[in-house]
mmCIF file as Biopython writes it, N, C-alpha, C and O atoms, coordinates in Angstrom:
data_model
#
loop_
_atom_site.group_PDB
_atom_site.id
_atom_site.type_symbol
_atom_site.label_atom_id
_atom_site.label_alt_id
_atom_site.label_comp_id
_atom_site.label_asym_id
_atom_site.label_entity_id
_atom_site.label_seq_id
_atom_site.pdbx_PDB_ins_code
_atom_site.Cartn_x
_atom_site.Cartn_y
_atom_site.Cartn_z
_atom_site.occupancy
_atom_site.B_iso_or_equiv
_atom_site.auth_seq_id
_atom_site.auth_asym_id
_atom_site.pdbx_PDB_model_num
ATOM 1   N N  . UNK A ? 1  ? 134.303 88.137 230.216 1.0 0.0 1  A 1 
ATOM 2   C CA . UNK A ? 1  ? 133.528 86.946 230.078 1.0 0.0 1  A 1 
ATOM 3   C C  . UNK A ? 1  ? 132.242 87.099 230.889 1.0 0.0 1  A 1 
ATOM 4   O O  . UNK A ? 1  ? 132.401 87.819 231.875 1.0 0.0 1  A 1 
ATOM 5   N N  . UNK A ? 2  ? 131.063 86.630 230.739 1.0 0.0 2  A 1 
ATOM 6   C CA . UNK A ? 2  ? 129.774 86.995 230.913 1.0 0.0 2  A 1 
ATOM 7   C C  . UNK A ? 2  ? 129.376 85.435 231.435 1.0 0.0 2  A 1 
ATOM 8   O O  . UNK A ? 2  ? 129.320 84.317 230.922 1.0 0.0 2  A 1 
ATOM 9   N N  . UNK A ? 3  ? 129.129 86.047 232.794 1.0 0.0 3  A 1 
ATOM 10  C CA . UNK A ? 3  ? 128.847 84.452 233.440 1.0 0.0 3  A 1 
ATOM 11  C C  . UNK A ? 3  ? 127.487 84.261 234.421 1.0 0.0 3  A 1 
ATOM 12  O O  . UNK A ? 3  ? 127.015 85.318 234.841 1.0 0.0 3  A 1 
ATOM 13  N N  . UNK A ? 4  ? 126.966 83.294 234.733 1.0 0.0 4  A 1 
ATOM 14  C CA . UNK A ? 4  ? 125.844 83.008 235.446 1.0 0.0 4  A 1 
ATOM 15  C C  . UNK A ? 4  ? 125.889 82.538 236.881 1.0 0.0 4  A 1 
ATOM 16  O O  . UNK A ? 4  ? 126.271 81.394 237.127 1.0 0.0 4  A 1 
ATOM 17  N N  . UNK A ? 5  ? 125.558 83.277 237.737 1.0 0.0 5  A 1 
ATOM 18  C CA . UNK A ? 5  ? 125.255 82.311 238.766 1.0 0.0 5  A 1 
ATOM 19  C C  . UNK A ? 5  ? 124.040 82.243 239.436 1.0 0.0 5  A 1 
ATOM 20  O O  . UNK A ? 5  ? 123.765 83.389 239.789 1.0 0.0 5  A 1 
ATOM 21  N N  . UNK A ? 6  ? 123.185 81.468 239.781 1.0 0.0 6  A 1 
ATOM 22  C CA . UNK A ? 6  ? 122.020 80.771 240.964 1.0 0.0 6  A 1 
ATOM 23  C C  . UNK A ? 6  ? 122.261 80.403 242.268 1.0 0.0 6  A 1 
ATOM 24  O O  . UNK A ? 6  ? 122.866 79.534 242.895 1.0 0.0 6  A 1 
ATOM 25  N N  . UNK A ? 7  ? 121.540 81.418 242.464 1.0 0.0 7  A 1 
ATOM 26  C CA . UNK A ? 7  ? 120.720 81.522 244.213 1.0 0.0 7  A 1 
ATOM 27  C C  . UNK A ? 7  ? 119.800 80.594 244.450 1.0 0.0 7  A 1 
ATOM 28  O O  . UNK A ? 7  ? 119.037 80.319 243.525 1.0 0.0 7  A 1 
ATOM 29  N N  . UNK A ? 8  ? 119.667 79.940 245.660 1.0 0.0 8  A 1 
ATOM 30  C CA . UNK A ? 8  ? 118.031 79.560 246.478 1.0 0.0 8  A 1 
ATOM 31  C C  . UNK A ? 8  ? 118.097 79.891 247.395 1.0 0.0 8  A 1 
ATOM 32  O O  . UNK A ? 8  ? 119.126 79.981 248.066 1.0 0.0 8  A 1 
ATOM 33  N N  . UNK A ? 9  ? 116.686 80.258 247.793 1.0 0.0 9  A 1 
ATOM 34  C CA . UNK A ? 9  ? 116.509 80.279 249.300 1.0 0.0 9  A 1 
ATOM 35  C C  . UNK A ? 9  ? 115.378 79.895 249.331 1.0 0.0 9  A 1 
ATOM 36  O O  . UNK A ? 9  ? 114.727 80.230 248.341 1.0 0.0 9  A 1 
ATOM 37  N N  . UNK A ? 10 ? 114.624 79.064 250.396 1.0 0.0 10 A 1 
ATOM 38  C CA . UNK A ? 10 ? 113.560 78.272 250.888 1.0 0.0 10 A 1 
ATOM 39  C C  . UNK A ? 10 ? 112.911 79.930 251.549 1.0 0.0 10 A 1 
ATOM 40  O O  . UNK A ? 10 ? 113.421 80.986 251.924 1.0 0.0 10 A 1 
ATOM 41  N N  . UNK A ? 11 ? 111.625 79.412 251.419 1.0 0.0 11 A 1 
ATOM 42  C CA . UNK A ? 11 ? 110.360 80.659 252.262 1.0 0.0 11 A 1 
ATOM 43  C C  . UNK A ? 11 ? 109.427 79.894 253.222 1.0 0.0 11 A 1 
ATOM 44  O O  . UNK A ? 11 ? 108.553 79.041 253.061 1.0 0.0 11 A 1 
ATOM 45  N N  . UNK A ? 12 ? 110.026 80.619 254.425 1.0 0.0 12 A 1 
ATOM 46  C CA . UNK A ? 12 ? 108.665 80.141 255.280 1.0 0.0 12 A 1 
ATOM 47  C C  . UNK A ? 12 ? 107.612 81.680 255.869 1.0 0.0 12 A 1 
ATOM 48  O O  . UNK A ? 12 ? 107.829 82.840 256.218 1.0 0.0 12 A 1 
ATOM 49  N N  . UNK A ? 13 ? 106.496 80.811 255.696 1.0 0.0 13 A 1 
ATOM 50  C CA . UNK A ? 13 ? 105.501 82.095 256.147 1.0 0.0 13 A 1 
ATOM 51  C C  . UNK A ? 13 ? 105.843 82.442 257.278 1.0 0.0 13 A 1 
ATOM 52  O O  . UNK A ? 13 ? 106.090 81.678 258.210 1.0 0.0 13 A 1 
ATOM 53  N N  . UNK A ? 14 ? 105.901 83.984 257.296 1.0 0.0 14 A 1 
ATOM 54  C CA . UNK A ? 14 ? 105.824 84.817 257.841 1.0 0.0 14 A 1 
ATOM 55  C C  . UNK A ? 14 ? 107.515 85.119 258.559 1.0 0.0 14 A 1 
ATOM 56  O O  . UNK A ? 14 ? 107.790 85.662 259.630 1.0 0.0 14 A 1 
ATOM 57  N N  . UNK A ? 15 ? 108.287 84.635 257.684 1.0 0.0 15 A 1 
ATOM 58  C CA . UNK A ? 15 ? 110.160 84.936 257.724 1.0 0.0 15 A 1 
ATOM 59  C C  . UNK A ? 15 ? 110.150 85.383 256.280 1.0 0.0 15 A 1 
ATOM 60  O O  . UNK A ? 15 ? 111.107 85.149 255.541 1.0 0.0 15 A 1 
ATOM 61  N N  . UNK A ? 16 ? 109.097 86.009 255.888 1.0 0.0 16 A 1 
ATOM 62  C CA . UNK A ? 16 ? 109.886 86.144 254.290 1.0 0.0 16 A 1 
ATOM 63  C C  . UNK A ? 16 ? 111.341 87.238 253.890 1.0 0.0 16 A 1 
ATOM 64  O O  . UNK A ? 16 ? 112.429 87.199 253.317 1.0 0.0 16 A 1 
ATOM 65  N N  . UNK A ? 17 ? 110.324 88.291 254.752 1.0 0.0 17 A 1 
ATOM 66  C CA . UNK A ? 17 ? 111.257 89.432 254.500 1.0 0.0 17 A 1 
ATOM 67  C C  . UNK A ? 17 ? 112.712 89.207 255.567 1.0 0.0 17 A 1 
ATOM 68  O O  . UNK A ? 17 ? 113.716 89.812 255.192 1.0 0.0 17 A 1 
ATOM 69  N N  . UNK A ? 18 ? 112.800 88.569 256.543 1.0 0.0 18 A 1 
ATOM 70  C CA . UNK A ? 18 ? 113.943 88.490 256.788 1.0 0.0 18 A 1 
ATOM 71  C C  . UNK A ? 18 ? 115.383 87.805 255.638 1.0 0.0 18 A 1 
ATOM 72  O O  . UNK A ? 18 ? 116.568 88.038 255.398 1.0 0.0 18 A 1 
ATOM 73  N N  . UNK A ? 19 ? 113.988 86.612 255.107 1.0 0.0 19 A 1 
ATOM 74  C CA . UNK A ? 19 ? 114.746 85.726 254.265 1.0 0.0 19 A 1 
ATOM 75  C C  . UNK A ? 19 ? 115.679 86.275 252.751 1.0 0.0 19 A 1 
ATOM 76  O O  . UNK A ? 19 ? 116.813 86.072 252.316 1.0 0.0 19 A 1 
ATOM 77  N N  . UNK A ? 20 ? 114.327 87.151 252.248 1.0 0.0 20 A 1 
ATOM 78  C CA . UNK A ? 20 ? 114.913 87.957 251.437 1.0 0.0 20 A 1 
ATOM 79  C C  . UNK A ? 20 ? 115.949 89.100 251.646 1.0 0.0 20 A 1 
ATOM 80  O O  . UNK A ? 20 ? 116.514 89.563 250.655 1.0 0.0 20 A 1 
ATOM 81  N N  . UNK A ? 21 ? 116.281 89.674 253.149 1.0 0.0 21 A 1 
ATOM 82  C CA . UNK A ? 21 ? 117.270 90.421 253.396 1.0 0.0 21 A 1 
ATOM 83  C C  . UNK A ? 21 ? 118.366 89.150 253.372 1.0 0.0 21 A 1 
ATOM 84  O O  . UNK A ? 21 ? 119.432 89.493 252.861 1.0 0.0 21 A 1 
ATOM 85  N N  . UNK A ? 22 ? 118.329 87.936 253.761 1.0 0.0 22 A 1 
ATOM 86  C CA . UNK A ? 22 ? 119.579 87.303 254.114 1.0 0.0 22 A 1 
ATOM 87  C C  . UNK A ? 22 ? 119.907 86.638 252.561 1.0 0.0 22 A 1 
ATOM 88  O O  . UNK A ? 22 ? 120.996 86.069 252.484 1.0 0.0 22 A 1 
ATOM 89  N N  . UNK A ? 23 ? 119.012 86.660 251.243 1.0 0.0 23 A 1 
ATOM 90  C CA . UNK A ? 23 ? 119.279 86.472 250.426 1.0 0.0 23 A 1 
ATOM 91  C C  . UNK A ? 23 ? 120.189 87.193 249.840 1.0 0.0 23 A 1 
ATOM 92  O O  . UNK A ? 23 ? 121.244 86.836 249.316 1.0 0.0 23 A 1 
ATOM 93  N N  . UNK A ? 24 ? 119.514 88.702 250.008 1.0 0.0 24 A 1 
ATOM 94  C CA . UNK A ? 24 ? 120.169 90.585 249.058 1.0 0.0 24 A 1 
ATOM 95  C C  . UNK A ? 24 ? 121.612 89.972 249.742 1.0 0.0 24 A 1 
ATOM 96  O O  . UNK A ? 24 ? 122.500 89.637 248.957 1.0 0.0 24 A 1 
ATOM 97  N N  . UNK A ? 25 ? 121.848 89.823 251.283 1.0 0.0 25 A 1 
ATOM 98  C CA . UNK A ? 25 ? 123.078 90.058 251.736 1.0 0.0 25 A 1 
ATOM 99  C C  . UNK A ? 25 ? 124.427 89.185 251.216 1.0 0.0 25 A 1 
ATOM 100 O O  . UNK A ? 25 ? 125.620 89.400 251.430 1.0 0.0 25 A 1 
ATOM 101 N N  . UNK A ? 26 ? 123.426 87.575 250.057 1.0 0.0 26 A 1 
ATOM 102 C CA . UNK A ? 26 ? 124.720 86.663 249.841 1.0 0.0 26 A 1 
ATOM 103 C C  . UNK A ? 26 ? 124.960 86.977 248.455 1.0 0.0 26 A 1 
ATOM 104 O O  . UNK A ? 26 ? 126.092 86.908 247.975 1.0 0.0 26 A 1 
ATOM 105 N N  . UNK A ? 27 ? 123.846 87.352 247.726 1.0 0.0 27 A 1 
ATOM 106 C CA . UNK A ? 27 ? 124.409 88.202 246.403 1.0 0.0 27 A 1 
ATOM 107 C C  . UNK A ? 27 ? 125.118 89.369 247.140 1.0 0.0 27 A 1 
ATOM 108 O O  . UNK A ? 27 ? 126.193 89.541 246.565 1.0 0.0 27 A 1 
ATOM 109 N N  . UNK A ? 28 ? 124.988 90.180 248.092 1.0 0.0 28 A 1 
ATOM 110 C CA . UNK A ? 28 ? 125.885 91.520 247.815 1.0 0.0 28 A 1 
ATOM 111 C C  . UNK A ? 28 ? 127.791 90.627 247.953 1.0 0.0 28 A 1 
ATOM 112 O O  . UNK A ? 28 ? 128.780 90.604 247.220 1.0 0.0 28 A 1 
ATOM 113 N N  . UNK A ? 29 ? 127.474 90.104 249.156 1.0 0.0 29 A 1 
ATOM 114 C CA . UNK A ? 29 ? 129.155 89.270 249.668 1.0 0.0 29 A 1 
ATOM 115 C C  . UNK A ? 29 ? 129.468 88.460 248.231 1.0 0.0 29 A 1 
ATOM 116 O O  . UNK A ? 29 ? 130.657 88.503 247.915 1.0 0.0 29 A 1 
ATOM 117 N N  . UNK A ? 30 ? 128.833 87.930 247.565 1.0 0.0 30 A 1 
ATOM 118 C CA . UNK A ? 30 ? 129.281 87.201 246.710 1.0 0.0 30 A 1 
ATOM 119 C C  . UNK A ? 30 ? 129.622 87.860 245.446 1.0 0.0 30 A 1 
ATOM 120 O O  . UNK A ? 30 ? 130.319 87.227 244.653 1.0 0.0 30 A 1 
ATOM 121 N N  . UNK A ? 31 ? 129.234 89.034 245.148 1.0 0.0 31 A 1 
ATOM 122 C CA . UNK A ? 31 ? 129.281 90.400 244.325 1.0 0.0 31 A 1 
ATOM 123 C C  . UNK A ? 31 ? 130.872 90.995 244.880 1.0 0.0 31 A 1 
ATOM 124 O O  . UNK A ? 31 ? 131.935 91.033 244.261 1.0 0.0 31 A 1 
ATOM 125 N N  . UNK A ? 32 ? 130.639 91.304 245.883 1.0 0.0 32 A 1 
ATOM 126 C CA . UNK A ? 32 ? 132.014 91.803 246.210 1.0 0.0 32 A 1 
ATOM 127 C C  . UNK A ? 32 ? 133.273 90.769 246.637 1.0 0.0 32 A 1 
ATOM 128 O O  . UNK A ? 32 ? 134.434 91.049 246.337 1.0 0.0 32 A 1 
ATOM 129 N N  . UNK A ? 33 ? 132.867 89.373 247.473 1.0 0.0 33 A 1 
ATOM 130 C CA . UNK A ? 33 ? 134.247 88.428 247.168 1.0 0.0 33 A 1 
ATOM 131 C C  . UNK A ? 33 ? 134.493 88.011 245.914 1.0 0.0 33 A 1 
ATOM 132 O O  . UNK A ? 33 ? 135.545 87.381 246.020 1.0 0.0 33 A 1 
ATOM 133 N N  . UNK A ? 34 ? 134.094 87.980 244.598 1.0 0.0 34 A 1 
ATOM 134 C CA . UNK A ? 34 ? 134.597 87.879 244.057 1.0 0.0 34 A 1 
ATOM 135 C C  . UNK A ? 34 ? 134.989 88.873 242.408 1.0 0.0 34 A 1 
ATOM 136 O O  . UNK A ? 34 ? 135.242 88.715 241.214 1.0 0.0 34 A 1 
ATOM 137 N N  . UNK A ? 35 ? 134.811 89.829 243.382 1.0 0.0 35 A 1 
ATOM 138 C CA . UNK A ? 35 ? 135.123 90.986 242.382 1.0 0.0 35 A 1 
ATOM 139 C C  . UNK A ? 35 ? 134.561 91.699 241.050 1.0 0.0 35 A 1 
ATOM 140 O O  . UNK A ? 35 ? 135.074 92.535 240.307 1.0 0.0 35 A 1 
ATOM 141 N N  . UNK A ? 36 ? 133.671 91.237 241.038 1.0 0.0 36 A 1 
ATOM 142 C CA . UNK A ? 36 ? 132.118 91.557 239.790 1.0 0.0 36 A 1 
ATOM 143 C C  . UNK A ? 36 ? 132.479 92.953 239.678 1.0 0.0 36 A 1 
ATOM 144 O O  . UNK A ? 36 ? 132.592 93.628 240.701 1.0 0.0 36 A 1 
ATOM 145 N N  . UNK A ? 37 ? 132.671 93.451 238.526 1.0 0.0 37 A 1 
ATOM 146 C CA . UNK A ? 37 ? 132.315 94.519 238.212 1.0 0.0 37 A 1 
ATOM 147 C C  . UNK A ? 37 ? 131.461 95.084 237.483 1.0 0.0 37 A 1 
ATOM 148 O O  . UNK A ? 37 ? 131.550 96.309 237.551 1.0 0.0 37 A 1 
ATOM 149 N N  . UNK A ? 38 ? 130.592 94.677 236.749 1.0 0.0 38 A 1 
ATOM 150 C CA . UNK A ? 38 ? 129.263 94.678 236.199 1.0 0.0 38 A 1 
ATOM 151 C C  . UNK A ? 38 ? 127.854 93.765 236.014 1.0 0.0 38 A 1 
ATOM 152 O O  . UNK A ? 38 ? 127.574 92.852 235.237 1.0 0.0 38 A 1 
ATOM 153 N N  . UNK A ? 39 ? 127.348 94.213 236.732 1.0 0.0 39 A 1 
ATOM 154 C CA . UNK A ? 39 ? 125.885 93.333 237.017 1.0 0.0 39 A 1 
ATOM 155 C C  . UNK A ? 39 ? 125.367 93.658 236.197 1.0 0.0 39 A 1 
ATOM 156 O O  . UNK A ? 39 ? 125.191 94.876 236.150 1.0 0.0 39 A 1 
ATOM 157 N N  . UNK A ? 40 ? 124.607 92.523 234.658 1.0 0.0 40 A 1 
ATOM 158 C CA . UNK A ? 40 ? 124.132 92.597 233.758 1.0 0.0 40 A 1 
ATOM 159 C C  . UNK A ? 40 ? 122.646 92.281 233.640 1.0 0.0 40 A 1 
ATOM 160 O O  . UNK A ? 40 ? 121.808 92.654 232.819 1.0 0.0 40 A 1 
ATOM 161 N N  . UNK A ? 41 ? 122.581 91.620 234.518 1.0 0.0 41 A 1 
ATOM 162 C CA . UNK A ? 41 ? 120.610 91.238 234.896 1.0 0.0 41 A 1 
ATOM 163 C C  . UNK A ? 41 ? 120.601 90.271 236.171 1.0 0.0 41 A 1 
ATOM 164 O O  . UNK A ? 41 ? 121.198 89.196 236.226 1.0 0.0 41 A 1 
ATOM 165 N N  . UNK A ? 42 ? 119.816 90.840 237.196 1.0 0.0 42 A 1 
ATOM 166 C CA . UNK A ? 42 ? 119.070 90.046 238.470 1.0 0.0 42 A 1 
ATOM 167 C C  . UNK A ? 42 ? 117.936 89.717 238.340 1.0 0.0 42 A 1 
ATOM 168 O O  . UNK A ? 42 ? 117.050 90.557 238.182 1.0 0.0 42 A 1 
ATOM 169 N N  . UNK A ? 43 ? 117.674 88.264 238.381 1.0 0.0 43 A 1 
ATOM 170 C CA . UNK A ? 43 ? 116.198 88.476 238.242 1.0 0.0 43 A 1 
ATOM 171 C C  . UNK A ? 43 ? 115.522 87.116 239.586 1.0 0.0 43 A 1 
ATOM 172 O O  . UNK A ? 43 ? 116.103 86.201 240.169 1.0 0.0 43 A 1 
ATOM 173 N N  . UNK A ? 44 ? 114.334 87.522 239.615 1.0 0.0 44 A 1 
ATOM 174 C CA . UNK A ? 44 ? 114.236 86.445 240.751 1.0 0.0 44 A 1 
ATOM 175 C C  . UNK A ? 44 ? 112.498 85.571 239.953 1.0 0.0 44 A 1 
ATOM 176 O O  . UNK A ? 44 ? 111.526 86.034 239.355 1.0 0.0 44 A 1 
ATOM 177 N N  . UNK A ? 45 ? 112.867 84.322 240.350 1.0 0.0 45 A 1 
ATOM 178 C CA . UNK A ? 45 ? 111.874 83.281 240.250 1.0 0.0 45 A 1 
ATOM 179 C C  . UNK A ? 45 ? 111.173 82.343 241.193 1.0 0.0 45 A 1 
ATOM 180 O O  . UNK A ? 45 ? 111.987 81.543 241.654 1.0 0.0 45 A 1 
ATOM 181 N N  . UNK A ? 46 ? 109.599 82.099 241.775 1.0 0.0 46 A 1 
ATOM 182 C CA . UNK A ? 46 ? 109.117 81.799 242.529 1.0 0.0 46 A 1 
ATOM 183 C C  . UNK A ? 46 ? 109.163 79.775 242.377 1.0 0.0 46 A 1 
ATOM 184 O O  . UNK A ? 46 ? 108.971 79.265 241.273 1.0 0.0 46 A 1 
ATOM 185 N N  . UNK A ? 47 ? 109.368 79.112 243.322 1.0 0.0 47 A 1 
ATOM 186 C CA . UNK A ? 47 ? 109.259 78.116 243.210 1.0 0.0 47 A 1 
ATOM 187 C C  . UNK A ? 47 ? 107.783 77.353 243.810 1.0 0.0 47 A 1 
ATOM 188 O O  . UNK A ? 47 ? 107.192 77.995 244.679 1.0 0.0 47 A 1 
ATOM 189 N N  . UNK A ? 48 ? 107.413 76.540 243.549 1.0 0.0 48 A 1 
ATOM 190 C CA . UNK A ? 48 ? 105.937 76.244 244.457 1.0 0.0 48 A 1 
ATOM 191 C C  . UNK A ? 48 ? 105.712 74.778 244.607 1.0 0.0 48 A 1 
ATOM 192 O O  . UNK A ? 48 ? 106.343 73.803 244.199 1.0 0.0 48 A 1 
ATOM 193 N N  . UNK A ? 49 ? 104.627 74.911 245.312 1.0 0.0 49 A 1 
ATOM 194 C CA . UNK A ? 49 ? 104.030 73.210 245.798 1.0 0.0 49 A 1 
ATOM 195 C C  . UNK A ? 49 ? 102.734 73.442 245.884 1.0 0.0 49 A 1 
ATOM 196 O O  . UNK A ? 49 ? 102.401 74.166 246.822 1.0 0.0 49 A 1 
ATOM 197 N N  . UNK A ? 50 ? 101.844 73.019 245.143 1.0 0.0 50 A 1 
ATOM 198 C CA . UNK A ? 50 ? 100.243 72.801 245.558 1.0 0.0 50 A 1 
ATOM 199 C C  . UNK A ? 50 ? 99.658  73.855 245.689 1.0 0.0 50 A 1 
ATOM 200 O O  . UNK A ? 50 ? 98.663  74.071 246.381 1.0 0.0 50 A 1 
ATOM 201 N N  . UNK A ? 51 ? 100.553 74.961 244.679 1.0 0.0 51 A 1 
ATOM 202 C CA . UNK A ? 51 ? 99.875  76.665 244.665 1.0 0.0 51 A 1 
ATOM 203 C C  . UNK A ? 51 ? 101.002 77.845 245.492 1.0 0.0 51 A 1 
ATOM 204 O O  . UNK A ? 51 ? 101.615 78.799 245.012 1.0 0.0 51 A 1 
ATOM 205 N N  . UNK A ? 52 ? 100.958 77.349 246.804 1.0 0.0 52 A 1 
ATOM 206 C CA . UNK A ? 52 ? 102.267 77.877 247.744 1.0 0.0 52 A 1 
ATOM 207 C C  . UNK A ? 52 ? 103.518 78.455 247.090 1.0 0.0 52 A 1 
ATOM 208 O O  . UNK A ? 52 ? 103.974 77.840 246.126 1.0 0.0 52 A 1 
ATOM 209 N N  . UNK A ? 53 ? 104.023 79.385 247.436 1.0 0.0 53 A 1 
ATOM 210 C CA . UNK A ? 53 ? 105.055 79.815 247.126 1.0 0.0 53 A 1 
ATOM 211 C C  . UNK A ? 53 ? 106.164 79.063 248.134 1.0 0.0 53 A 1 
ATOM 212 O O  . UNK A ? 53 ? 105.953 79.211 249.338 1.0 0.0 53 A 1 
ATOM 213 N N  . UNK A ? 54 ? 106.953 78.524 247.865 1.0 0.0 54 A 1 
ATOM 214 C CA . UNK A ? 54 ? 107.959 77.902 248.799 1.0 0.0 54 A 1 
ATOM 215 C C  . UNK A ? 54 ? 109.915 78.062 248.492 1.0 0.0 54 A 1 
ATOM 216 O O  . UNK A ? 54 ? 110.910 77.538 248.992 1.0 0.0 54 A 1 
ATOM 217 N N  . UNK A ? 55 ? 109.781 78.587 247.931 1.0 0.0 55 A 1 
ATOM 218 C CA . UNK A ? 55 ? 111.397 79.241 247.852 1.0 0.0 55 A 1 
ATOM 219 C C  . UNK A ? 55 ? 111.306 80.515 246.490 1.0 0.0 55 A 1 
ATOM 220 O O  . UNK A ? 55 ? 110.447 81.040 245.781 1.0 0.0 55 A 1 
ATOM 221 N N  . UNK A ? 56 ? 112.637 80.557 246.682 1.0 0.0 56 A 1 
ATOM 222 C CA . UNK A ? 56 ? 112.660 81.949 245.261 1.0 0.0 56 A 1 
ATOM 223 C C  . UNK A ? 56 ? 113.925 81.277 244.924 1.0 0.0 56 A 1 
ATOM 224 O O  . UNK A ? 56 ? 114.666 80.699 245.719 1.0 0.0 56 A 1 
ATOM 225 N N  . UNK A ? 57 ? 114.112 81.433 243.505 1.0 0.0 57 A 1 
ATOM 226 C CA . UNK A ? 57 ? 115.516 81.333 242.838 1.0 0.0 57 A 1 
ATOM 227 C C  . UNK A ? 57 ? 115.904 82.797 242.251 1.0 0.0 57 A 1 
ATOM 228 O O  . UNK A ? 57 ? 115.272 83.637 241.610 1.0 0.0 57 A 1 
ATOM 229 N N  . UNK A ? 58 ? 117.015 82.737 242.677 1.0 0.0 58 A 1 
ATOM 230 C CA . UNK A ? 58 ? 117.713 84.409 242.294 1.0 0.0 58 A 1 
ATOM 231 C C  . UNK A ? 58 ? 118.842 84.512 240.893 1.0 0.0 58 A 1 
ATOM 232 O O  . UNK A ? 58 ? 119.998 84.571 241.313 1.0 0.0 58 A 1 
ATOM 233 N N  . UNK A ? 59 ? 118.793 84.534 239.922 1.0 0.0 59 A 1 
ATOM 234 C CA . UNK A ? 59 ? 119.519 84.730 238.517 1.0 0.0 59 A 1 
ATOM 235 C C  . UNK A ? 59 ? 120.338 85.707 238.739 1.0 0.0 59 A 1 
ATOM 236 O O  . UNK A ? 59 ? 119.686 86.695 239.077 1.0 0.0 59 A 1 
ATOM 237 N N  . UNK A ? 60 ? 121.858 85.988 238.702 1.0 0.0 60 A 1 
ATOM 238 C CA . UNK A ? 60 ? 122.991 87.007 238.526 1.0 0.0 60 A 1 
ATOM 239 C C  . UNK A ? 60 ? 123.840 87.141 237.380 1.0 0.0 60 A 1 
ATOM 240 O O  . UNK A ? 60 ? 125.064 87.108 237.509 1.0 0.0 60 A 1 
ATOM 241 N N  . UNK A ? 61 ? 123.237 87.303 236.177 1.0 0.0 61 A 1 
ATOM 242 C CA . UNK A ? 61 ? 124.352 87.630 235.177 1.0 0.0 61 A 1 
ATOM 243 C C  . UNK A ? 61 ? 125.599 88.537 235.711 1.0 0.0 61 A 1 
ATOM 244 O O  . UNK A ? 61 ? 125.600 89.303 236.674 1.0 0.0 61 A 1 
ATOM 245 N N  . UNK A ? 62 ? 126.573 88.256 234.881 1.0 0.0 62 A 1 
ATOM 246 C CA . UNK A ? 62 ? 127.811 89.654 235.713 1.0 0.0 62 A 1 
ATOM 247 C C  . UNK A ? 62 ? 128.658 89.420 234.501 1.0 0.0 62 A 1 
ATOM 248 O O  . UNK A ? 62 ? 128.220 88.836 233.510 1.0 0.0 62 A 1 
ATOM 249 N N  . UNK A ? 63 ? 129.790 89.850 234.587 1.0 0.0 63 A 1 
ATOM 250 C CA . UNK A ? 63 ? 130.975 90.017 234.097 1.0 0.0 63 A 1 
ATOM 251 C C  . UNK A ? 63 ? 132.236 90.028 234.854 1.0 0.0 63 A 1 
ATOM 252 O O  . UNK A ? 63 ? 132.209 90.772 235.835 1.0 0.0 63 A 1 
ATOM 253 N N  . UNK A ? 64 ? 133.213 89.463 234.671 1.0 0.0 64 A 1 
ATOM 254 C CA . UNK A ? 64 ? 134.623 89.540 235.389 1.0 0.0 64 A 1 
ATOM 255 C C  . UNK A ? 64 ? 135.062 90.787 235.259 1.0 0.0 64 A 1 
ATOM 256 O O  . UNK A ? 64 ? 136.149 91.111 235.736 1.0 0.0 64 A 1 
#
């Protein structure tokens, strides 16, 4: 079965790249607690305010 799940994470300037490591790290735990065995598409999307980039949304197709 071929299923979806969504990420957020909020961005503040100049924590990005930490933010995005603590993002990679809840897709990887959430990849492996619940047993995914095929990742079918990741994709990531910028959210904004008044031009600003202010969070990312993260897309995980998979499979059981």
């Amino acid at each position: 079965m071929i299923k979806v799940k969504t990420f957020g994470e909020p961005l503040q300037a100049f924590k990005t790249r930490r933010e995005l490591d603590e993002l990679d790290q809840r897709i990887n735990d959430f990849i492996r607690e619940n047993d995914v065995k095929n990742v079918l598409s990741v994709s990531d999307s910028p959210t904004t305010e008044g031009g600003s980039t202010i969070g990312l949304v993260r897309v995980l197709v998979y499979e059981e």
